[in-house]
N, C-alpha and C positions, 0 to 999 in steps of 0.2 A: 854547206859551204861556209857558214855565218863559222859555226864551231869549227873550220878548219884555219880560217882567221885568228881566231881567238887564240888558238896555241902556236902559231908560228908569232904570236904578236906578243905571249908569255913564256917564260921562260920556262917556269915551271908549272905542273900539272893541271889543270883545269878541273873543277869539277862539275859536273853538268847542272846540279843546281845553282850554281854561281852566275851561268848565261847572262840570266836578265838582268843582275844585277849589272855587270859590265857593259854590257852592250846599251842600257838607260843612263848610266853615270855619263857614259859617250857621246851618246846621243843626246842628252837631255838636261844633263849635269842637275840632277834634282836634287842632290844635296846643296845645305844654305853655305857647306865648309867647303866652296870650290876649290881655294887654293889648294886644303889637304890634302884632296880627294884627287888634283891633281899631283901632285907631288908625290902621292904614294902608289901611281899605276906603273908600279915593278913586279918583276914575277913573282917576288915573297908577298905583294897585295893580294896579288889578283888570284889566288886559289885559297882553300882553307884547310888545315888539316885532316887530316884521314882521321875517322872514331880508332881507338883504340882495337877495336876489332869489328873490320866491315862486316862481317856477317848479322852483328848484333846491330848496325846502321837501321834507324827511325826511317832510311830513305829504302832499306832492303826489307824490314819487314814488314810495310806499311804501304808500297809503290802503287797499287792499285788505289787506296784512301789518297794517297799524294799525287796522283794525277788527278785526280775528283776533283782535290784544292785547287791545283793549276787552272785546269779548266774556269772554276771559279774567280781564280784571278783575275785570269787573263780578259775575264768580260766586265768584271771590276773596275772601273776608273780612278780609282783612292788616290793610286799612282802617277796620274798625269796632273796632279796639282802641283801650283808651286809653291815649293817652302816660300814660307812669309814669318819670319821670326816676331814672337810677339800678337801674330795675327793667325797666321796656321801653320802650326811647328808640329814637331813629331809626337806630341799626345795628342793634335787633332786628327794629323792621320791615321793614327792607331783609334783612337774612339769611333772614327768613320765608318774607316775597316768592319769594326766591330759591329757598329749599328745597322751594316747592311748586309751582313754575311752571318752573325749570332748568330744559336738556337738557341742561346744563353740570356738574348732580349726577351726580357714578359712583356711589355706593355708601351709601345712605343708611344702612349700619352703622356709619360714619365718622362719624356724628351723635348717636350713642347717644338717640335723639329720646327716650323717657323720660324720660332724668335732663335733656334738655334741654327738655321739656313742666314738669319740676317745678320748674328752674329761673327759668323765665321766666314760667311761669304763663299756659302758652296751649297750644294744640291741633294739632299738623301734620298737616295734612289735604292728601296729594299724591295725586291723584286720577290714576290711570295712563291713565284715559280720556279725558282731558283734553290736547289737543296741548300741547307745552312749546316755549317758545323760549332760543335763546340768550341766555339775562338772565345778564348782569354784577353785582356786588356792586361798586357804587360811592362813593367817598370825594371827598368835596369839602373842601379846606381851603386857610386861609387863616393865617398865623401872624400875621401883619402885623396884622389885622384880627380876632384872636380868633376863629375860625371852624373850626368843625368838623359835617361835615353827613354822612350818608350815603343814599345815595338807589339806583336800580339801571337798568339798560340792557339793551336789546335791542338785538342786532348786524341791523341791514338789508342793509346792503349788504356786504355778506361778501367780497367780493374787495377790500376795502378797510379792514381791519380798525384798521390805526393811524390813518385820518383817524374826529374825532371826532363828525362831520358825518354820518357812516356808524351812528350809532347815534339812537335815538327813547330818551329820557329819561323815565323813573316816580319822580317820588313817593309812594313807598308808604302813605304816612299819609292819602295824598286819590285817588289811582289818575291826577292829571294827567300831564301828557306835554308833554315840552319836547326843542326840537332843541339841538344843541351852543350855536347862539350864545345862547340865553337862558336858558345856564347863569348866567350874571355876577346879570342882572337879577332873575330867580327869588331868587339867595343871598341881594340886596341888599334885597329885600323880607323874606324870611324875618328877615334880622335890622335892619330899618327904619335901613336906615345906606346909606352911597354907601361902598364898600371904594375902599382905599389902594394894595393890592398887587394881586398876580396868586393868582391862584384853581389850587393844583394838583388836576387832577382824575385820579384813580387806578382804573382800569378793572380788575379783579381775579375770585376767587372766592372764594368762601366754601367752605371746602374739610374741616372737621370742629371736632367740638366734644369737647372731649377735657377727662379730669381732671387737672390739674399736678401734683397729690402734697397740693394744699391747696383749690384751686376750681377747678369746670369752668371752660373758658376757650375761646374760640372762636378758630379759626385762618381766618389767609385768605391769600392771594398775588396777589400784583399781575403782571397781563401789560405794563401800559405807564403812563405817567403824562407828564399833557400839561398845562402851564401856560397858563393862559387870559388875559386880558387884560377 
């Protein structure tokens, strides 16, 4: 019934991994950009475009691994925090994400998770019984276009690590899921504008949270970065 809402309430097409996203932004307004986010719930918002050819869809060849992640999600709490600009913005959700879902974490002693619970003013809760996926700690930015976003990935297709096409996209603040190509369209909504440049996207880890000698400070490393169009 929920999904039969959703499309008499959009204009145009829904796509079923979009759900959560709408249905939290409504319910929850968990972006810190309310006004935009209202402003832009028209039917050109609310779906995202078709891959170039569904068959080749991260969401058609992968659906089995992508419901594993859902399930994951969904018992996940990342997403019922509230944005707090300055205090916990969209690289803490993503690092959160990260730290309690990785198989890409070695050593959670590298996190000092205490002084990083007091800092942040949240909970790490990595459940060892819980399968963990290859999640990425990912950076989306744009100079041109004022843009800085961070969001996180799951590698799918493993024997193809530098195509971006090869990974299923999380926003951690709503638990949707986007393939490479609707990286661009995703950003352009998030910030209700049509960007000018290229979108570099930085595929990395999250790799320790350490004291500098004056503030904790989070470290991370990038395995590749790939400009988008």
């Amino acid at each position: 019934m929920r999904i039969i809402i959703f499309i008499f309430f959009s204009i145009s097409p829904l796509l079923a991994h979009e759900v959560n996203w709408q249905d939290k932004v409504l319910k929850n307004q968990i972006f810190d950009l309310k006004s935009n986010v209202e402003n832009s719930l028209e039917g050109k918002y609310l779906c995202l475009a078709q891959d170039s050819d569904p068959k080749e869809s991260i969401f058609i060849r992968y659906a089995d691994d992508i419901e594993r992640l859902r399930q994951i999600l969904r018992s996940d709490k990342t997403d019922s925090i509230n944005y707090q600009l300055a205090k916990f913005s969209c690289h803490n959700f993503s690092k959160m994400l990260y730290l309690q879902n990785s198989s890409l974490v070695k050593d959670m002693k590298d996190y000092h998770i205490e002084d990083l619970e007091k800092d942040w003013g949240v909970k790490i809760e990595r459940d060892p019984s819980i399968e963990k996926f290859p999640m990425n700690y990912i950076t989306l930015q744009s100079k041109e276009d004022g843009y800085f976003h961070a969001i996180n990935a799951v590698l799918l297709d493993t024997e193809n690590p530098q195509d971006l096409n090869s990974y299923v996209f999380i926003e951690p603040q709503s638990d949707s899921l986007y393939s490479a190509s609707q990286l661009k369209g995703f950003s352009e909504r998030l910030m209700n504008k049509d960007f000018k440049g290229e979108i570099k996207v930085g595929v990395g880890t999250f790799d320790s949270f350490k004291f500098n000698g004056n503030i904790w400070q989070s470290f991370s490393s990038y395995q590749q970065e790939v400009n988008i169009k």
